[in-house]
N, C-alpha and C positions, 0 to 999 in steps of 0.2 A: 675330472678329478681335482679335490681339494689339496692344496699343502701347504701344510705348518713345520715350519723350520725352527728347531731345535740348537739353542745355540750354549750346549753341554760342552763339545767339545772349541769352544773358541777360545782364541788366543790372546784377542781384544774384545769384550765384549761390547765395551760403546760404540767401537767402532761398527765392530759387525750386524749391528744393532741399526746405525742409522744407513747401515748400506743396504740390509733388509728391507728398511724403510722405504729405500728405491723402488726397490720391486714390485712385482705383482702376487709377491705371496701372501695366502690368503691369512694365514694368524701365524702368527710369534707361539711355539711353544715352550712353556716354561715348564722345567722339572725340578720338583722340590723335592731332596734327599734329606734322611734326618740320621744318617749314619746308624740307626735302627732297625729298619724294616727292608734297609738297602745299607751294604757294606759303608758306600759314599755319604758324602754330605755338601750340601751345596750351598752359597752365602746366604745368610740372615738376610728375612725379609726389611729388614732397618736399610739395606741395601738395597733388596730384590724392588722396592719400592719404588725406586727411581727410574726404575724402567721406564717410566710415561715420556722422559727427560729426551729419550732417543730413537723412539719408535711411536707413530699411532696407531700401528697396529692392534686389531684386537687378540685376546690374550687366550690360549688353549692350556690352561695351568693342570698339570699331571703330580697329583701329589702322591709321593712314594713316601711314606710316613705311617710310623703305628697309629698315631694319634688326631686324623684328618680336623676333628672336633676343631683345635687350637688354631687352624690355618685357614679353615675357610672363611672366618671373619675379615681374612687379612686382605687375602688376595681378593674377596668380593671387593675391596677399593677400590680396587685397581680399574683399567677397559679389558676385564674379563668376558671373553664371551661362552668359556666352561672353563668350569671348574671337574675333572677326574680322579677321585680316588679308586683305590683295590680293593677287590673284590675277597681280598687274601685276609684282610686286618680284623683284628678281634670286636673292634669299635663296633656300636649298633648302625651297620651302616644304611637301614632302611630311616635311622635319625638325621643321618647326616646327609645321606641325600634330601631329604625335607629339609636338612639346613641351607644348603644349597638353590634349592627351589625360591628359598624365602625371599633371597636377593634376586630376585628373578632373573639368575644368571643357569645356564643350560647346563646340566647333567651329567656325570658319564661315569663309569666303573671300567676298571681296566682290567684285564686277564692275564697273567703269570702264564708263560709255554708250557708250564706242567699241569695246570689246571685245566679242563674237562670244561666245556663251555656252558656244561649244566647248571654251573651252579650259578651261574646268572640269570634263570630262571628264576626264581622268587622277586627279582629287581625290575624287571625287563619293563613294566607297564610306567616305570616311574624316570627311567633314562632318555636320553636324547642323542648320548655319543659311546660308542663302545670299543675299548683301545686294546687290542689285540697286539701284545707284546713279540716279535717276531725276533729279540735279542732276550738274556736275560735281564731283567731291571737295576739301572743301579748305573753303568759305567757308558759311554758315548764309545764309538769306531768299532764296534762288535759288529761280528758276520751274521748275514742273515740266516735265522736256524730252516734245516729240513721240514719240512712237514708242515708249515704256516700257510702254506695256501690250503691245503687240506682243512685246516680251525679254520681260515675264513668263510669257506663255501659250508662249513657245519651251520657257522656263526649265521650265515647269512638265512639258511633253512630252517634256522631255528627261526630265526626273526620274523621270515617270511610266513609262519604256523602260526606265529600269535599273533599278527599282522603289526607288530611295532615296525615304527618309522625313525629307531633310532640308529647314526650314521656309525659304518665302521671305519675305525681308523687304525692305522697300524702302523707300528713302532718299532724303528731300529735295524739297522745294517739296509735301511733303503736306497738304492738307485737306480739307474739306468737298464739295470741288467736285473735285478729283483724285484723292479716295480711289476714285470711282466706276471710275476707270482700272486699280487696283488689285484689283478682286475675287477674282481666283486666287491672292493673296498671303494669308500665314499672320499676318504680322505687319506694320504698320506704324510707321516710326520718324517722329516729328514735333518741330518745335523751335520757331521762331519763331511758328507760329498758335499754339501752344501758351504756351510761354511771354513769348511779346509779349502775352495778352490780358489781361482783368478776370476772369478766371473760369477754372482751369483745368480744372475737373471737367466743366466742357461744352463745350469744345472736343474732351474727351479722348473724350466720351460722343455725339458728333458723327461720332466717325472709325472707331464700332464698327461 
């Protein structure tokens, strides 16, 4: 099992950022909120930029934004290794996945707890990572919902029918005790068990 740590809810970000860096975790998740398409909002990429400053980690960038178009430019600078938008937004997002593909950085749509995993069916040939929402999107330390392992093993028989090879990941209220929900998943994203504790390296070595 993969894990990308989530560092929404941190208190120090540099900090947590180069202690990350210690670790054996496998990408740095970033989530970008535009106070639009998710209640939140999270710092300007003029910021978000400096990330490289504290971490080498490669980068699992999850945009929660109406308007993915403006941001993929951005964060392709970045050591991105995917770029994620939703599946939910009005945006042509069969455009923006090709946007995406252009910088030859990896793929992924990510799925709302209320959305039906069908409708990533029309994308599925063109993805590489698939973020299975297990909170609602927007806010860090949320419980993990009912019924997510249920969407993952959907998620996974669907993949398994068309024969795609792209990874699921899933997102929110993950640990120790709900990763067990998770077992068909390729990767998992975690933020608050993680970076709320005294120890990152065994939290992170907890969720393999």
């Amino acid at each position: 099992m993969k894990i990308s740590a989530s560092f929404l809810s941190s208190k120090n970000i540099p900090l947590d950022l180069q202690k990350l860096n210690d670790t054996d975790v496998d990408y740095i998740h970033v989530d970008i909120m535009d106070g639009k398409f998710v209640k939140n909002k999270t710092m300007p990429f003029r910021e978000m930029r400096h990330i490289y400053e504290y971490t080498s980690k490669r980068l699992d960038v999850h945009l929660m934004v109406e308007d993915p178009s403006h941001y993929i430019p951005l964060y392709a600078e970045l050591n991105t290794e995917c770029i994620t938008i939703h599946v939910e937004i009005e945006e042509d997002i069969l455009k923006d996945l090709e946007m995406i593909k252009s910088y030859s950085i990896k793929c992924g749509l990510a799925i709302h707890p209320d959305t039906k995993v069908n409708a990533l069916i029309p994308y599925l040939p063109y993805l590489d990572e698939i973020i299975v929402m297990s909170v609602v999107p927007g806010e860090g330390g949320q419980t993990f919902l009912p019924g997510t392992k249920e969407k993952i093993h959907e998620l996974r028989e669907l993949l398994n029918s068309y024969h795609i090879p792209a990874l699921i990941n899933v997102d929110g209220g993950i640990n120790n005790i709900t990763k067990m929900e998770c077992q068909e998943a390729d990767i998992l994203t975690s933020g608050s068990y993680i970076v709320l504790s005294d120890n990152f390296q065994e939290k992170i070595s907890s969720l393999r």
